[in-house]
C-alpha positions in Angstrom: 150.5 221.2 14.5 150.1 217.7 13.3 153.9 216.0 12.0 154.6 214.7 8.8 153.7 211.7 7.8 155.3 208.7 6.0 153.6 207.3 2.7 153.7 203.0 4.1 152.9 201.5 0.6 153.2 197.4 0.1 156.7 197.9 -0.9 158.0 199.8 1.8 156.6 197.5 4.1 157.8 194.8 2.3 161.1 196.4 2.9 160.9 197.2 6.6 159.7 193.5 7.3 163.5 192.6 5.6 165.3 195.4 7.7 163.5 194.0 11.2 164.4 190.5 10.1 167.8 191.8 9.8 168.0 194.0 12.6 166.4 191.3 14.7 169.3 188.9 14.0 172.1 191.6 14.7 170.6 192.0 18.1 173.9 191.4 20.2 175.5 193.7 18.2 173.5 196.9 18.8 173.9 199.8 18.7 174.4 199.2 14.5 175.0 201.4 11.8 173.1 201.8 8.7 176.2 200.5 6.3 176.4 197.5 8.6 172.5 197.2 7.4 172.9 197.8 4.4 175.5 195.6 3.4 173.4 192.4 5.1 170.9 193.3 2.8 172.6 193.3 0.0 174.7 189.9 0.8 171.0 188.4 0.9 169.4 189.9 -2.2 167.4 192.2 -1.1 168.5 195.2 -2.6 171.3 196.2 -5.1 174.2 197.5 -4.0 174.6 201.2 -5.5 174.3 204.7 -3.6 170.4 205.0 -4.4 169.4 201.9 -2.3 171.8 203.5 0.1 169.9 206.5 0.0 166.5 205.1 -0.2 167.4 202.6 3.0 168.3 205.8 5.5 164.7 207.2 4.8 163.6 204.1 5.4 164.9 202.9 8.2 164.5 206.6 9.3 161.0 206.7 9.3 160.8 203.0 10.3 162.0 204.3 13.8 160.0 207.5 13.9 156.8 205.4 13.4 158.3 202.4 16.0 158.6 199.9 13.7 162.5 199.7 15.0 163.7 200.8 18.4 165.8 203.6 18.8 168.4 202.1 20.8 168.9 199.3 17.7 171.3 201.9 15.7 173.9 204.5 16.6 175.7 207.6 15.0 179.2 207.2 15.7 180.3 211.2 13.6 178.6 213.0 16.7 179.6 212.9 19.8 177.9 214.2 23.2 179.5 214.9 26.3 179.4 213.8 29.9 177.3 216.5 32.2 179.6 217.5 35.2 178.8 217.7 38.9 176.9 215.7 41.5 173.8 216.7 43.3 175.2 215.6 46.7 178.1 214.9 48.1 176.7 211.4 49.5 176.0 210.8 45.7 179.8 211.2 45.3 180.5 209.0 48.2 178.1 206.2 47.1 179.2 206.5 43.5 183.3 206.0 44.8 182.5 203.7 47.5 180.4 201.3 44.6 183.4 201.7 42.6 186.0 201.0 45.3 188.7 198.2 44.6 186.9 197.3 41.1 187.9 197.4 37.8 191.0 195.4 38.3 192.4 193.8 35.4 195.8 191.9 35.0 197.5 192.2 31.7 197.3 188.8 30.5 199.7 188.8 27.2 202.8 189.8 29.5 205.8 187.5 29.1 204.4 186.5 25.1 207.0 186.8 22.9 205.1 189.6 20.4 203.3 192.4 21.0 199.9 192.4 18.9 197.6 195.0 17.3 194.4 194.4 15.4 193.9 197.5 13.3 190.6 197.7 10.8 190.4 201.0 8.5 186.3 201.1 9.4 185.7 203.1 12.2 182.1 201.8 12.4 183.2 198.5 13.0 184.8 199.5 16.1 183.1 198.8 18.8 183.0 194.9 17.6 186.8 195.1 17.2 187.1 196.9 20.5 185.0 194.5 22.5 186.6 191.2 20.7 190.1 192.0 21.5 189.7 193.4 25.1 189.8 190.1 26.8 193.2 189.8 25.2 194.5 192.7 26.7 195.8 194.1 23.0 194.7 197.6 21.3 192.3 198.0 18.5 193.3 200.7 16.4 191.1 202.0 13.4 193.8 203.4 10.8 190.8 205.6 9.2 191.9 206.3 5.5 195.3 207.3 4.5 197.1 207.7 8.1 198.7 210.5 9.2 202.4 210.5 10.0 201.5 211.6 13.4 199.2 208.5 13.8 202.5 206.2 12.4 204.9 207.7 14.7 202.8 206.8 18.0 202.9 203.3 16.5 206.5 203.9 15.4 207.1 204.5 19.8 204.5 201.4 20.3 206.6 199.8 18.7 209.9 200.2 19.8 209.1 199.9 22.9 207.9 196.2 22.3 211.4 195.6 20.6 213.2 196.7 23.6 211.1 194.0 25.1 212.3 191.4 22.9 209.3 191.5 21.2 208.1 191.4 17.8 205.4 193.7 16.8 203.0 192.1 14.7 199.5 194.1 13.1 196.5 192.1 12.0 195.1 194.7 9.8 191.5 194.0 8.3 190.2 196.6 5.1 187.8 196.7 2.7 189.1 194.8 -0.4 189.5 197.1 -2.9 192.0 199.6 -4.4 192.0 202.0 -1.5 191.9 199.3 0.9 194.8 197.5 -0.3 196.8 200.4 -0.8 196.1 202.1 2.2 198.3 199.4 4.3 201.4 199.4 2.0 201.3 203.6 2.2 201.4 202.8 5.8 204.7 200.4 5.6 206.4 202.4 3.4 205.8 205.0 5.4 207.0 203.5 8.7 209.9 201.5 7.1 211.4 203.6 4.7 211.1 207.4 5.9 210.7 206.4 9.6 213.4 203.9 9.6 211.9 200.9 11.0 212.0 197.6 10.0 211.0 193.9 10.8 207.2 194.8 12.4 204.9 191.9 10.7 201.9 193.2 9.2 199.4 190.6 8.2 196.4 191.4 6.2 193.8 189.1 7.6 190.7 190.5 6.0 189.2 190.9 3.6 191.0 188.9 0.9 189.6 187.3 -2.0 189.2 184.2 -1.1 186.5 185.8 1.4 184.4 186.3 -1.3 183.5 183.0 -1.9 183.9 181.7 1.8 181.1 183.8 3.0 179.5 184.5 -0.3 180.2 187.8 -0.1 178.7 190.4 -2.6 180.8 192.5 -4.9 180.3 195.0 -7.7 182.8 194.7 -10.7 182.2 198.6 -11.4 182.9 199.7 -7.6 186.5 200.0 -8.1 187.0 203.2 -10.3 188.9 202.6 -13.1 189.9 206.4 -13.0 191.6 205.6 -9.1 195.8 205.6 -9.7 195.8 202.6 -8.0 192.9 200.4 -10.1 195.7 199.0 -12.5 197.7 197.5 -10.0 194.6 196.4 -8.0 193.0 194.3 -10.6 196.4 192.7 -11.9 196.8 191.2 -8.5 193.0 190.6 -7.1 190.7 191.1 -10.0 187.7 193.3 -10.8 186.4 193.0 -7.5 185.5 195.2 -4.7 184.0 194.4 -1.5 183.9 196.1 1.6 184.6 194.6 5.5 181.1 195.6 6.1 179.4 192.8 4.2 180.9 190.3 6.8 178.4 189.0 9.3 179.6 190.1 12.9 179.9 186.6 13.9 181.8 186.1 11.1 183.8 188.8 11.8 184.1 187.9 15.4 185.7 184.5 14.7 188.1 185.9 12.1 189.7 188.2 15.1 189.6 186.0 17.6 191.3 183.1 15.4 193.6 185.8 14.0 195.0 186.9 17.7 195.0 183.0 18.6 197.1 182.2 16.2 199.9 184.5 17.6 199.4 184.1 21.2 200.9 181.6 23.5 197.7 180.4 24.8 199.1 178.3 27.9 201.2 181.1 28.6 197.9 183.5 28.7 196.0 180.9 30.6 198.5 180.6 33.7 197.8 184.6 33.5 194.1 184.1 33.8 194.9 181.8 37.2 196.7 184.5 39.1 194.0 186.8 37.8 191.3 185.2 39.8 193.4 185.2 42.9 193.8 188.7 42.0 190.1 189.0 42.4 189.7 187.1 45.6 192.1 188.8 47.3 190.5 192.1 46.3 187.3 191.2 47.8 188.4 190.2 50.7 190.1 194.0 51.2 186.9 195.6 50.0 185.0 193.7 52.3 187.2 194.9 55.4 187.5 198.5 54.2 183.7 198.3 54.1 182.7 197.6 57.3 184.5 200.5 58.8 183.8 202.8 56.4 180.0 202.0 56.8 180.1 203.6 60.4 182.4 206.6 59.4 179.9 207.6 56.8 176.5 206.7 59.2 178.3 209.3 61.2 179.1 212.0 58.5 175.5 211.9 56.7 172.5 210.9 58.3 
């Protein structure tokens, strides 16, 4: 039975060309989502920025990979999740797999001895895996405080923490939202939370992005009518910020990038985090050296077992 067919008329290709050119210049960042498409698309003009272009981009960009115009590996699904098939096939498959894997991996924690422990937390989940891979050289956590949290996901901060406190630390969060009623609020429910019902006080929360001067900066499109006036929250909103609404999305990933990284600069003792680095390498070179010996006589002990 022959499949269904898509309908390619000028204006749909028209369209695809602008989602390639777009795709094409995200390339570092796959896998992408379709929102992070979307929202490129709409900072350039290309489409409005209502749930009907939404709608009509996924079947787009849906078909656009059924019929190879886009690779499948360019975008990813984060709401499903698949897991790992268990077992080996051999047990030298085992061996070779652990003995690959011997001695690496190593990784020194290179913010000990700073005077504040650090968090980067972002409310959009399918932002993630840039925030995840920006702050790991840092050796801090990336947390994604999806929506309204739960008082089960403040009290694990709540321990974080304290425990930094006992350090001598000072627990700092460089939260980055959307910008818009929700957004906002969504942070100060957390605070409250935390400070007055939990009982904790002096963490430093710093709301790095997106703010409005964003807007401008990185010409940045908003919609007047995307923050509902019917929301509890849209008075106070628009008194302090306006009848704007943007969301983090819209940022270029570079963009975004920089904003982290100059974010967690800003707190971090850089010399001290550099002297870190040093003993890191010698970390590493002393590693090899005792992966190396371990090798050789393991080579004969295994010629023996297997073959």
């Amino acid at each position: 039975m022959a499949r269904r067919q898509w309908t390619w008329t000028k204006l749909q290709m028209s369209r695809a060309e602008k989602v390639k050119a777009v795709v094409t210049d995200l390339r570092q960042y796959w896998p992408l989502t379709l929102r992070q498409i979307y929202y490129q698309l709409v900072s350039k003009g290309d489409i409005k920025n209502n749930r009907s272009q939404y709608n009509m981009l996924s079947r787009l960009v849906k078909w656009m990979r059924i019929d190879n115009m886009l690779p499948w590996r360019a975008l990813e699904d984060r709401s499903r999740t698949v897991t790992a098939k268990r077992g080996y096939e051999k047990v030298e498959d085992f061996v070779r797999s652990e003995m690959d894997g011997f001695l690496r991996g190593y990784a020194r924690c290179l913010i000990q001895g700073q005077d504040k422990h650090i968090e980067v937390w972002t409310e959009k989940d399918a932002l993630f895996r840039i925030f995840s891979e920006v702050v790991w050289p840092y050796c801090i956590r990336a947390v994604v405080c999806r929506g309204y949290s739960s008082v089960t996901f403040i009290a694990d901060f709540y321990n974080r923490a304290q425990k930094a406190i006992m350090k001598s630390q000072q627990p700092v969060v460089l939260y980055f939202g959307d910008l818009d009623p929700s957004g906002v609020q969504m942070l100060e429910a957390t605070i409250e939370t935390l400070e007055n019902e939990l009982g904790l006080w002096g963490v430093e929360f710093k709301r790095i992005a997106l703010n409005p001067e964003h807007i401008e900066i990185y010409n940045l499109p908003f919609d007047p009518t995307a923050a509902k006036i019917s929301d509890p929250r849209y008075k106070r909103y628009v008194e302090r910020y306006g009848r704007i609404a943007v969301e983090l999305d819209a940022l270029h990933p570079a963009q975004l990038e920089k904003m982290i990284r100059k974010a967690i600069e800003a707190e971090i003792d850089m010399s001290l985090f550099d002297v870190q680095q040093q003993i890191e390498h010698r970390d590493y070179d002393r590693l090899q050296a005792l992966r190396d010996h371990i090798e050789e006589s393991f080579d004969e002990f295994r010629k023996e077992m297997f073959y």
